[in-house]
C-alpha positions in Angstrom: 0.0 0.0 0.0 1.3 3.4 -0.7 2.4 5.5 2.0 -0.3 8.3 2.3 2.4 10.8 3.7 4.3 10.9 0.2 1.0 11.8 -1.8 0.1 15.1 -2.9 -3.5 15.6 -0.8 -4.7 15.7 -4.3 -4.0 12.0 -5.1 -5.3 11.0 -1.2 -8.3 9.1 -0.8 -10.8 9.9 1.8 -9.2 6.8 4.3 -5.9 7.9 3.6 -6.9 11.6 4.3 -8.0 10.2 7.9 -5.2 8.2 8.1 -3.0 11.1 7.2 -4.7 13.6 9.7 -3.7 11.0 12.1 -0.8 10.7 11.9 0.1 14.2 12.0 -1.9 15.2 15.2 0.2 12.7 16.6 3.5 13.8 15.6 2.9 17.8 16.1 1.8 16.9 19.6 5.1 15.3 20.3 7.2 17.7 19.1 4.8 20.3 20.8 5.4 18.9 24.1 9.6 18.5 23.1 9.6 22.0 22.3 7.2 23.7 24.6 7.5 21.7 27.7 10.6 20.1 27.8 12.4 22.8 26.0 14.6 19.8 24.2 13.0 20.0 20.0 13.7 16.7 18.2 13.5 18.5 14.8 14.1 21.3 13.1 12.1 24.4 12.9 11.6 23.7 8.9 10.4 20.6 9.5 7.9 21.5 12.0 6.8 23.9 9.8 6.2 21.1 6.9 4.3 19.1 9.4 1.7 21.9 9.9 1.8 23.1 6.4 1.3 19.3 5.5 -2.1 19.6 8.0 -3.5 22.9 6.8 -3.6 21.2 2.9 -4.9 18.2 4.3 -7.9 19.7 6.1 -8.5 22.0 3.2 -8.6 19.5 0.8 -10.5 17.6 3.3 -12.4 19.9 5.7 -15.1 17.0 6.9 -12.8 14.9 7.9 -11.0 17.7 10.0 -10.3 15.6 13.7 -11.5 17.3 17.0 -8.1 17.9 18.5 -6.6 19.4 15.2 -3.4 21.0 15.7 -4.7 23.8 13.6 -6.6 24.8 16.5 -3.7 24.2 19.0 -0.7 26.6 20.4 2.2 25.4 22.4 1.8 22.8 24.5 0.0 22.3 28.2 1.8 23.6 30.9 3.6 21.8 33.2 3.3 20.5 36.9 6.0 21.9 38.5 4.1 26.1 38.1 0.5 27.5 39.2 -1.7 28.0 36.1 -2.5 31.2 35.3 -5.6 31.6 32.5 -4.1 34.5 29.8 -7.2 37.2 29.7 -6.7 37.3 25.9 -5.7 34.0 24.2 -1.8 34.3 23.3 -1.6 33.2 19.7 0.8 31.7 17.7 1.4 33.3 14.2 0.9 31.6 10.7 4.1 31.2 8.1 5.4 32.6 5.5 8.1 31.4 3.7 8.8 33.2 0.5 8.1 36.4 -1.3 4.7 34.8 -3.0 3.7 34.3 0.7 4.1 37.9 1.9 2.0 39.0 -1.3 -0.8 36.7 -0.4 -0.6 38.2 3.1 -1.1 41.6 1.9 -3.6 40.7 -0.4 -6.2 38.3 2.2 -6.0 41.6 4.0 -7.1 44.0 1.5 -9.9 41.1 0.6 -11.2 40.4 4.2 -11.3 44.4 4.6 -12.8 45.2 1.3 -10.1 47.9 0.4 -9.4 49.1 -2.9 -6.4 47.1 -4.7 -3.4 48.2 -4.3 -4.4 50.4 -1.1 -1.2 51.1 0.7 -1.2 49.2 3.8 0.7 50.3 7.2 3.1 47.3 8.4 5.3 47.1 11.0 8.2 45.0 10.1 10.3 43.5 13.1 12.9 40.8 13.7 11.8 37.7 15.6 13.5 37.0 19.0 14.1 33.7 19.2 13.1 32.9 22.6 10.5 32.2 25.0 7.0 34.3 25.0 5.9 36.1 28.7 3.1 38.0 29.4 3.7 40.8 32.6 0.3 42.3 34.1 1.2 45.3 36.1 -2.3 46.8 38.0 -1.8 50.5 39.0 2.0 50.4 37.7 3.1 47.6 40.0 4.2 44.0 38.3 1.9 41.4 40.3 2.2 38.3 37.6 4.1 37.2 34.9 3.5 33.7 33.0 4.5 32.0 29.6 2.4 31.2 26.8 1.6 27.4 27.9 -1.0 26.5 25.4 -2.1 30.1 24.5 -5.5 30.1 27.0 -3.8 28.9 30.0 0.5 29.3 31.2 2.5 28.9 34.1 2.9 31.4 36.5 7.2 32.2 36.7 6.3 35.7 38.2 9.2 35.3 40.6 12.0 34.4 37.9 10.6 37.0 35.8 11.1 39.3 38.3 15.3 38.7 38.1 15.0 40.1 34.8 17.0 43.9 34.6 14.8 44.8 31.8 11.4 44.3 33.2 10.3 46.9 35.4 8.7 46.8 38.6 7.0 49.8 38.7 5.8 52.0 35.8 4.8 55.2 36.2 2.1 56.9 34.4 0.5 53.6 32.9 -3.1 52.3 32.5 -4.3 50.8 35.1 -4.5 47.7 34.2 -1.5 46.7 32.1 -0.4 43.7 30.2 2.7 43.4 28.3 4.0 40.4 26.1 7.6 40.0 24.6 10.4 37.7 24.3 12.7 36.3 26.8 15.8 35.6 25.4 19.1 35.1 26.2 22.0 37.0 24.4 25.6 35.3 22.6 27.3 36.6 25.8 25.6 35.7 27.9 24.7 32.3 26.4 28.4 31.4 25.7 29.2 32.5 29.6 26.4 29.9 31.0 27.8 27.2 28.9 31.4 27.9 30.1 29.6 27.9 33.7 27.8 24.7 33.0 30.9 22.4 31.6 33.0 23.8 34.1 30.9 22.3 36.6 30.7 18.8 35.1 27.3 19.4 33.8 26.1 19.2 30.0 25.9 22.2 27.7 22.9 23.6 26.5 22.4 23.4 22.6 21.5 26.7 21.6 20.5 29.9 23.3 16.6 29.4 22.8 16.8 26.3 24.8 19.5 28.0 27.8 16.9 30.9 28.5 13.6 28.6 28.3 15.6 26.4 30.4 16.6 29.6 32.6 12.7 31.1 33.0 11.7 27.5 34.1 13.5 26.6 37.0 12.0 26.2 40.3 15.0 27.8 42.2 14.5 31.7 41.2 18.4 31.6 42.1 19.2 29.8 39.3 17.2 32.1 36.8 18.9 35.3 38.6 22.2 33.7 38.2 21.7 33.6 34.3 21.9 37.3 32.1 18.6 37.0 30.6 16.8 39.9 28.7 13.5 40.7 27.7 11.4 42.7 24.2 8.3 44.0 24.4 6.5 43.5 21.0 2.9 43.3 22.1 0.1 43.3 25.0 -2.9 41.6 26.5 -5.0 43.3 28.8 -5.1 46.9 28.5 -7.8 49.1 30.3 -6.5 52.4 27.8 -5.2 52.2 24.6 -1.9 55.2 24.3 -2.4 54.9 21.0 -4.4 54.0 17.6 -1.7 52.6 15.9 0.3 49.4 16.8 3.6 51.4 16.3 2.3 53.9 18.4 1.6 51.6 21.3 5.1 50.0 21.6 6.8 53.7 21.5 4.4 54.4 24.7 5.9 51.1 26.6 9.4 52.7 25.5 8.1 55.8 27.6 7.2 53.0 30.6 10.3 51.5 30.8 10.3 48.7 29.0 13.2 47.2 25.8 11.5 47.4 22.8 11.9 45.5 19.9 13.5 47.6 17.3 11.0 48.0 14.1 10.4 49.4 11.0 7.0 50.6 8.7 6.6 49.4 5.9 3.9 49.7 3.0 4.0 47.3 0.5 5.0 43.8 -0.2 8.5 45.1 -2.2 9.6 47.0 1.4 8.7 44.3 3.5 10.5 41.7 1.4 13.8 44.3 1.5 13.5 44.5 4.6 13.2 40.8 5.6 16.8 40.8 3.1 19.0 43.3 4.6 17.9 41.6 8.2 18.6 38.6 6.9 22.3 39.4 5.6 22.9 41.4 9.0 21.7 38.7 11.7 24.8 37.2 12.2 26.2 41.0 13.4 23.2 40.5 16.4 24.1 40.2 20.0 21.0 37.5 20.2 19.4 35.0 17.6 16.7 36.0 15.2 14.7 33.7 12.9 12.8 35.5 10.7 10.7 38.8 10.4 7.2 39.4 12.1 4.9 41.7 9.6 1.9 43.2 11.8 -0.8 45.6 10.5 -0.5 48.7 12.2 -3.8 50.3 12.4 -5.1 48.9 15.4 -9.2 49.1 14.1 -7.7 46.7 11.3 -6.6 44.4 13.8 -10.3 44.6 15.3 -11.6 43.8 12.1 -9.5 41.0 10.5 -9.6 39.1 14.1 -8.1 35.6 14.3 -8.4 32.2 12.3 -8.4 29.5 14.8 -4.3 29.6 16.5 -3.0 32.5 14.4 -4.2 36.4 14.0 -5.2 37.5 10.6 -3.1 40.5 10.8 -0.3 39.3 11.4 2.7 36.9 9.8 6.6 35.6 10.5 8.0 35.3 7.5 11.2 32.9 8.0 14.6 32.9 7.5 16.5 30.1 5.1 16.5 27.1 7.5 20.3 25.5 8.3 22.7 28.1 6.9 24.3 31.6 7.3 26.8 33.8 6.5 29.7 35.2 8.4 33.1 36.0 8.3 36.1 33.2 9.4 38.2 35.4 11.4 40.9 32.7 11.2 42.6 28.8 10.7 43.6 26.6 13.3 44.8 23.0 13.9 43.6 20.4 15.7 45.7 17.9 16.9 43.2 14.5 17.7 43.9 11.6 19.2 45.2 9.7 16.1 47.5 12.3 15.5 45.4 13.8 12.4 45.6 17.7 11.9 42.1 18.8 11.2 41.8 22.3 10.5 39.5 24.4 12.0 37.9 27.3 10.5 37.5 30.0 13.4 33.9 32.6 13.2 32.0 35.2 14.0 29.5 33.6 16.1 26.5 32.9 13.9 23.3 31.2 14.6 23.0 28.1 12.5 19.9 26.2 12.9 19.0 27.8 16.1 22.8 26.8 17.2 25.3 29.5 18.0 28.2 28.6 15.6 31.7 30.3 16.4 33.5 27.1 14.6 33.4 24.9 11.7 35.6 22.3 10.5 37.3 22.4 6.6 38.1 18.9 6.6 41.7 18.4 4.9 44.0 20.6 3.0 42.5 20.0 -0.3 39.2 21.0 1.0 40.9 24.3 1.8 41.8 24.5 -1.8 39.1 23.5 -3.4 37.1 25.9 -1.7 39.9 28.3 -1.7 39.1 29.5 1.9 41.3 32.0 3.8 41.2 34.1 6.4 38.9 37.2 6.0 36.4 35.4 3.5 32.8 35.6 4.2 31.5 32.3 3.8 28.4 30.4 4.0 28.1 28.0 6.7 25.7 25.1 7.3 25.2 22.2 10.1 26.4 18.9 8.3 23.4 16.4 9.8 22.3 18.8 12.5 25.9 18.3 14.4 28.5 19.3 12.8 29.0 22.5 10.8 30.8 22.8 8.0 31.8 25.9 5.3 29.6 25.6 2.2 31.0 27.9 -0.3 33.1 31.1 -0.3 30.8 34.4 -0.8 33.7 37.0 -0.9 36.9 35.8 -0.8 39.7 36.8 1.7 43.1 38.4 1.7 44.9 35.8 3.0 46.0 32.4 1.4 46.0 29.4 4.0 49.3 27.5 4.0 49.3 24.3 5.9 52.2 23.5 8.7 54.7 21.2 8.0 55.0 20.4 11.8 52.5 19.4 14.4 51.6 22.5 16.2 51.0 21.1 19.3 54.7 19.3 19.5 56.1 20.5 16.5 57.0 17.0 14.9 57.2 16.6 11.7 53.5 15.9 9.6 53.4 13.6 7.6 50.8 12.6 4.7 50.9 8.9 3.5 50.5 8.5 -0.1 47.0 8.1 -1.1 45.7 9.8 1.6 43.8 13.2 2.4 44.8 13.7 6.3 48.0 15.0 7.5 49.3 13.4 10.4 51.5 14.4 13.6 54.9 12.0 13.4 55.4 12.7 16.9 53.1 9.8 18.1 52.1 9.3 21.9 54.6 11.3 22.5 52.7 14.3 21.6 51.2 16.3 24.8 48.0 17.1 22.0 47.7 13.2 21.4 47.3 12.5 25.0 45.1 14.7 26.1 42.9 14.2 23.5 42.9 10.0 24.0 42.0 11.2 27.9 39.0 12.8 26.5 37.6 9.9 24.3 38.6 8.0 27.2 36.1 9.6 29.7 33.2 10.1 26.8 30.2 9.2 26.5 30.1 5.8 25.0 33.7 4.9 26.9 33.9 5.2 30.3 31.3 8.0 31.2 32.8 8.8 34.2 30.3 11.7 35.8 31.7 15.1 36.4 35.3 14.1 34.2 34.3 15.8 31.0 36.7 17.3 28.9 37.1 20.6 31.0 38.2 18.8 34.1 40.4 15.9 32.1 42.6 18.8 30.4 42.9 20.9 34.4 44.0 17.9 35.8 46.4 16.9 32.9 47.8 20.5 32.8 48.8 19.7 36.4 50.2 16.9 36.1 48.1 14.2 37.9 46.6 12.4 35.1 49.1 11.6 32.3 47.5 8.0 31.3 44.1 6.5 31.4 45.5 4.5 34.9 45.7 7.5 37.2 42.5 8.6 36.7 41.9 5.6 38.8 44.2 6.7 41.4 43.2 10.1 40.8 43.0 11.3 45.0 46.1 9.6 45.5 48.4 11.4 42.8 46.4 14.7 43.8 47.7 14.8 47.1 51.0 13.9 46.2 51.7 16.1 43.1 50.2 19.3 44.6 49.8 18.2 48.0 46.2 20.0 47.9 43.0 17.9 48.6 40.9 18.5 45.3 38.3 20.0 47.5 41.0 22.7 48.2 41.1 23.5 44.1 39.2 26.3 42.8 36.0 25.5 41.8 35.5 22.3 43.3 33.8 21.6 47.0 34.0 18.9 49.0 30.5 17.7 47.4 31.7 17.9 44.1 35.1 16.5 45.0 33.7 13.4 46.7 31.3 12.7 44.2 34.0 12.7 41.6 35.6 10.3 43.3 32.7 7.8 44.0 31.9 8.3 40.2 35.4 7.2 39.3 35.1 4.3 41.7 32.2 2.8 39.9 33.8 2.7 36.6 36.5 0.3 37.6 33.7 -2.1 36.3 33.8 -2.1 32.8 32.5 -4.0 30.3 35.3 -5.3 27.4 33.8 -3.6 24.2 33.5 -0.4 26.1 37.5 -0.8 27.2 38.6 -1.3 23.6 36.8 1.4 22.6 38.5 3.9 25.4 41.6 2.9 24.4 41.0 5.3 20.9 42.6 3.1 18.2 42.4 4.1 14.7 39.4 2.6 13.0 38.4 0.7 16.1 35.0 2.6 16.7 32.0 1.1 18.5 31.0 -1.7 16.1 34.8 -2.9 16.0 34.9 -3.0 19.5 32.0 -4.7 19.8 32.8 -7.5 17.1 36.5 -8.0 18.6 34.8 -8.5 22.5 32.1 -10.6 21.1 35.3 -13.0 19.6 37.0 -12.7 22.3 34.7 -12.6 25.5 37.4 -12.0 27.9 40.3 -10.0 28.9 42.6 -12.6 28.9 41.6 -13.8 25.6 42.1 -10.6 24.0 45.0 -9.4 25.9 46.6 -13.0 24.3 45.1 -12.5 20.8 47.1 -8.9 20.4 50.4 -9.8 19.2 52.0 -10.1 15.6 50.9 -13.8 15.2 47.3 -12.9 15.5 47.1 -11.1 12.5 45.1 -14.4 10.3 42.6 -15.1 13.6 42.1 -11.1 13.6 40.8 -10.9 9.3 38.9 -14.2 10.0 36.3 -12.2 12.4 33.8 -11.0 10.2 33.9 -7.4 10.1 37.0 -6.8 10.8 39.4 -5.9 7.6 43.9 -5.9 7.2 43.6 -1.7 8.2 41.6 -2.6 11.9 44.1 -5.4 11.9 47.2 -3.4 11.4 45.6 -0.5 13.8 45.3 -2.9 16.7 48.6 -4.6 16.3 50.5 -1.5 16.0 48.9 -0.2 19.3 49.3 -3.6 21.1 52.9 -4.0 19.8 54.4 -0.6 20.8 56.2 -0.6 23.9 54.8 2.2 25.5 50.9 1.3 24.7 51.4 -1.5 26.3 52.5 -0.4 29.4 49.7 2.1 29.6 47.5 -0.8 28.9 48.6 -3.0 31.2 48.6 -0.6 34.3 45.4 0.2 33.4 43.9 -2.9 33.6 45.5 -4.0 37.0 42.9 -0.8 38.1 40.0 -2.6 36.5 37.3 -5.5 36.9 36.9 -6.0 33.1 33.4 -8.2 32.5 33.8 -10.7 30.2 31.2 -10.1 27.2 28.1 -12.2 27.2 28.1 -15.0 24.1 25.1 -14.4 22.1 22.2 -16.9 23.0 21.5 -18.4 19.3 19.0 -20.6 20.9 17.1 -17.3 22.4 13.7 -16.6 20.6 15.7 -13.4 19.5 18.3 -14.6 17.9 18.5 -13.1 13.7 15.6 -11.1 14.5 15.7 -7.2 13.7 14.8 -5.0 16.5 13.8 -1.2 16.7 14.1 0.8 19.7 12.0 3.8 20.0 10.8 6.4 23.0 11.9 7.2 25.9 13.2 4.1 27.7 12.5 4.6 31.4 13.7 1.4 33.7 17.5 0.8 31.1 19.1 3.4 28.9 19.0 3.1 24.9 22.6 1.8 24.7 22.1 -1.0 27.6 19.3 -2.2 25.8 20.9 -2.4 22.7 23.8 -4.6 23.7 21.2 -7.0 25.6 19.7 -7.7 22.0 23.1 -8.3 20.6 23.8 -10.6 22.8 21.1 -12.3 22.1 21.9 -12.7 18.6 18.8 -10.0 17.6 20.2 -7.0 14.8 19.4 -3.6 16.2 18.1 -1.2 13.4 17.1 2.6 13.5 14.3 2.5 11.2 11.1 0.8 11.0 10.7 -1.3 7.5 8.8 -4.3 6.7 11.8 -6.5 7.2 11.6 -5.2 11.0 10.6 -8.2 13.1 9.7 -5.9 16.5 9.4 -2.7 18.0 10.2 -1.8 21.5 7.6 1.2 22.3 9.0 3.3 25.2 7.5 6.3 26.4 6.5 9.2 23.8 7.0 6.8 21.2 6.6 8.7 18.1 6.7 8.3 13.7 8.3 4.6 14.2 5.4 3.5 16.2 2.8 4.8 13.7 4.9 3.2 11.0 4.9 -0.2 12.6 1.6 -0.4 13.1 0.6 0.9 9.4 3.3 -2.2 8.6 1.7 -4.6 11.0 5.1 -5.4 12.9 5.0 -6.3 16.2 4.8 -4.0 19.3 5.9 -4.2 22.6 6.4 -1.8 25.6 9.2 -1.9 27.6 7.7 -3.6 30.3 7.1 -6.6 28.2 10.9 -6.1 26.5 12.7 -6.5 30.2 10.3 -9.4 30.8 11.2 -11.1 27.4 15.0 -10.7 28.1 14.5 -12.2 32.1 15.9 -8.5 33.4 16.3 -8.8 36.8 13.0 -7.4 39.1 14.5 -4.3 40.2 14.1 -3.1 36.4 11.0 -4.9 36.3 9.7 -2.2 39.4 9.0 -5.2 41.3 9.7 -5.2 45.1 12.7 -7.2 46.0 11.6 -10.7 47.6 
């Protein structure tokens, strides 16, 4: 059966229509509550945007079959538990999209339709950028500020009137205003000020927020008002509620009066035609990345205020009004300069330094240019003005030159970090420091990868504390990491709750962290160990043959080079990259003191006689009782094939919590579905994941 979601609504039939409709309440309502409530979006703006575009078509080609909890007639997301409600006294809409030139035409001319008015009657627009940030409504009564909430699902919010009160820009007290008063605008959170909290955050041990949208939603939310006062957040006035006298006829006119009161106003411009408005939404558009904060497009709003009366609002958005978006995933800037990283293989990856530039609603202040002959191709220098994009949402990446630079890139013939010489292998693009583990730049970076994520996730050791204690000279090897309070105390002969910035909380905790990671499991060792080629699934294939540490410590010498290509998987380059590591005199001495500090598990053989076994799994949701990656590895070892999409060749689906597009898919395929519950119970987990009371 064809998918109903590639069809053009014209070629949908009246069950696929439904079906269709379906599916997309569902999804916008997840990535509603990701964006809205959890402050954490799984998808892009753009593709939001097609979701709801996709909706709209559907129910106008459709309009009986439009559901009773159509997103159409949805903004935001419910509030939370953790805040009071407070019920807006005017509905706090969301705004419709437009997305190209034809769009802002058609804008113009539904107006000059719905208010009868002559063609080409010039039309009063105020034109101005779109904070990217969180929406807050602030009633004052007789000039004082009593409540301030966010948007919440546009009738009711969440009442933050205390952390909206640490806020320099928001007023407490206005003089000369109405007497009842209510303001709306963005809260935002500036590059600065963004760039500071981050510095804050890793400094601390604790994870860095993606993008500046998400730091001050994150900010306005928190329960500790503290915490929001700690953080530079700012604040725009753009609109109001409540108002018990208007200052002004004109909407223009209006936010010049709450300039008089006190309050930041969004800067703006009037416009009076489709051709200014489009100019404008250009020149804004070239000049964002010169911003202190993040824009993402332009907000048209009809100025005449009896206009707004009259045009009213169409279920979520208000007739009068518009955000025409920027170009999704790229911008311009300028790359200020060239550096080179040194990484733990000894490859010198250069790095393309920038003007901080928002990128897909990430700040981007670096981008990487891949190899020399990249650099050439391109023919980037220093100065250009480029145009830069996120490479699959992670890593960003120069596109194309826009105006060249001054300055010609030449490439070092010696590592920068130890100044050996670099050396590039015939055949390959990379240029390599010669200087080995011998290079400072090599081994701090192997720390890092060592501590990761997917290695040994040691909490509070990221890569901020891993360089501070390698600049002082207590850990020098993966081992005395493991003997980290030890070396401490005897290379500075300070307790670490002594060193600036850490307590005797954070101190102890550090340690306790570090103590449970002298259980291991062997894939996850080989990984640490950050050979060349031997990612994940190498590690993973080489534990699986090998099961324990003592088989694999005996596999790793020059005579185990034919048992090495006979694991499937593993070709002569992973070959030649473990037995070069293992076969060096001083990687084996890291190795081997490392391992005395360690209780290495051996890997679990993959039960071919489980039910499991050659069957392809798909994980999706929010696992609650095991994380993603434990529950991955208990498949493998049961001989099942973990996949990340849902296809008809998918055997089951493991449904956690907020399960989303693979769900719908399976059960459009017919594939089998399971919650996690039943997925621990199928595996034998033990009862405590099972929430079952110990007997």
């Amino acid at each position: 059966m064809t998918d109903a979601a590639a069809l053009p609504v014209s070629a949908l039939s009246p069950e696929q229509a439904k079906a269709e409709l379906a599916r997309l309440a569902f999804e916008i309502a997840f990535h509603n509550k990701a964006y809205y409530q959890n402050d954490k979006p799984e998808i892009s703006d753009a593709e939001y945007d097609q979701l709801r575009q996709r909706n709209s078509a559907v129910e106008a080609g459709f309009p009986d079959l439009k559901r009773a909890d159509s997103p159409s007639d949805k903004i935001g997301a419910p509030v939370t538990d953790g805040f009071a409600k407070v019920r807006h006294s005017r509905p706090m809409l969301s705004l419709g999209n437009a997305f190209d030139a034809a769009d802002v035409t058609d804008f113009l001319a539904g107006i000059v339709r719905f208010l009868k008015l002559p063609e080409g009657a010039p039309i009063a627009i105020v034109a101005e950028p779109k904070i990217d940030g969180l929406s807050a409504a602030l009633r004052y009564e007789n000039g004082i500020f009593v409540q301030g909430a966010t948007r919440g699902d546009g009738e009711v919010g969440e009442d933050i009137t205390v952390n909206l009160r640490t806020i320099a820009d928001i007023p407490q007290n206005i003089a000369a205003a109405p007497e009842i008063l209510e303001v709306r605008g963005e809260v935002f959170m500036s590059h600065a000020a963004f760039a500071e909290l981050n510095r804050q955050q890793l400094a601390a041990g604790r994870p860095a927020y993606a993008n500046p949208r998400n730091a001050a939603a994150g900010s306005l939310r928190q329960l500790d008002a503290a915490i929001t006062a700690s953080r530079r957040l700012s604040f725009r006035a753009y609109a109001w509620g409540q108002i018990s006298a208007l200052p002004s006829t004109t909407h223009a006119g209006v936010l010049a009066a709450m300039n008089d009161w006190g309050f930041q106003v969004q800067a703006h411009e009037i416009c009076v035609s489709a051709a200014e408005m489009i100019a404008y939404h250009a020149r804004m558009e070239a000049a964002r990345s010169a911003l202190p904060y993040d824009i993402d497009g332009i907000v048209y709003k009809v100025d005449r205020l009896d206009w707004q009366d009259r045009l009213g609002a169409a279920s979520r958005s208000p007739r009068w009004a518009i955000a025409h978006k920027f170009a999704a995933e790229q911008a311009q800037t300028l790359v200020e300069g060239i550096d080179i990283q040194v990484g733990r293989t000894g490859k010198l990856t250069p790095v393309a330094r920038l003007r901080p530039v928002t990128v897909g609603g990430v700040v981007v202040s670096n981008a990487t240019l891949h190899n020399e002959d990249y650099i050439k191709e391109k023919d980037i220098r220093v100065g250009a003005t480029v145009l830069v994009q996120r490479a699959g949402d992670v890593i960003p990446q120069v596109l194309r030159v826009v105006a060249p630079g001054p300055i010609p890139f030449e490439f070092p013939i010696s590592c920068p970090a130890c100044g050996a010489l670099a050396v590039r292998d015939e055949g390959e693009v990379d240029w390599r420091c010669g200087g080995g583990l011998t290079c400072e730049a090599q081994s701090v970076e192997r720390l890092r990868h060592f501590v990761s994520r997917n290695a040994f996730d040691i909490e509070g050791l990221g890569e901020k504390q891993i360089s501070a204690f390698h600049d002082a000279g207590v850990v020098e090897a993966p081992a005395d990491i493991f003997r980290l309070r030890e070396r401490i105390e005897d290379k500075s002969r300070q307790p670490l709750r002594e060193w600036e910035g850490w307590g005797e909380t954070s101190a102890d905790n550090l340690f306790a962290a570090i103590e449970e990671r002298r259980v291991i499991a062997l894939d996850r060792l080989i990984f640490a160990l950050g050979i060349r080629h031997v990612g994940q699934g190498n590690a993973r294939l080489l534990a699986r043959r090998y099961e324990t540490l003592e088989n694999f410590q005996a596999a790793m010498s020059p005579e185990a080079n034919e048992e090495l290509l006979a694991i499937d998987g593993i070709g002569e380059t992973v070959a030649k990259a473990l037995l070069d590591f293992f076969t060096e005199e001083h990687n084996r001495a890291v190795w081997d003191a490392l391992v005395k500090e360690l209780n290495v598990q051996d890997m679990a053989r993959a039960d071919t006689a489980s039910e499991l076994a050659g069957q392809t799994l798909v994980f999706t949701g929010t696992l609650e009782q095991t994380s993603r990656a434990e529950a991955k590895a208990r498949a493998e070892a049961l001989g099942a094939k973990v996949s990340g999409s849902v296809s008809a060749k998918t055997d089951m689906v493991i449904a956690g919590a907020a399960a989303g597009s693979k769900l719908k898919k399976a059960r459009e395929l017919g594939v089998k579905v399971i919650d996690e519950a039943e997925w621990l119970m199928l595996i034998g987990a033990p009862a405590s994941q099972l929430g079952e009371e110990p007997s």
